[in-house]
C-alpha angles and dihedrals in degrees: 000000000000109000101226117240094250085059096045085051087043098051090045093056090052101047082048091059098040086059089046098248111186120223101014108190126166126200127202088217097164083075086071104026141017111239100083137005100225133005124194125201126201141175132222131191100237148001089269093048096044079058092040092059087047100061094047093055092040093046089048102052085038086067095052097050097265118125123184110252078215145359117195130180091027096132090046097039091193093113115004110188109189123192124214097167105247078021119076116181118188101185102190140185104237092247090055088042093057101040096057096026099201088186088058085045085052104040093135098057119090120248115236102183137000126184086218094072126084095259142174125254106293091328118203122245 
């Protein structure tokens, strides 16, 4: 059975904030381009957090049958970018989050869920 898009975002957020990922925010990019339909961007503390994050995510859709097209910057951890194909995950360390600022880059994509913001319970997207 083919896990639709909204639960691969979903279980990627949750897998973010089970490994205590900071700054969770998800755009709904494919509003503005074409290569994906959502990317979600995520902090960790550290190298060994960023990786951390990723195996989690990566764990939890495995699980489900969905497997990345691509991981890269896994062995640095500074900056993991993980493609599921519609969606898109950037796990950062805050210096490299800041420094390239994808939500600046994105600006024009809705955001469909920030941990910044007050929110429910695992809310669906």
């Amino acid at each position: 059975m083919k896990i639709e898009t909204k639960e691969i975002l979903n279980e990627i957020i949750k897998a973010a904030e089970e490994k205590k990922g900071k700054d969770i925010v998800a755009l709904e990019i494919g509003k503005v381009s074409p290569i994906a339909d959502y990317m979600v961007i995520i902090s960790g503390d550290v190298p060994v957090h960023t990786k951390a994050i990723c195996d989690e995510i990566t764990y939890r859709l495995k699980e489900r049958g969905v497997i990345p097209t691509h991981v890269e910057g896994y062995n640095e951890g500074r900056w993991i970018a993980i493609d599921y194909g519609d969606v898109m995950v950037n796990i950062f360390i805050p210096e490299l989050r800041e420094y390239y600022n994808l939500e600046w880059l994105w600006s024009d994509a809705p955001v469909v869920y920030s941990s910044r913001e007050e929110k429910d319970e695992h809310r669906n997207i």
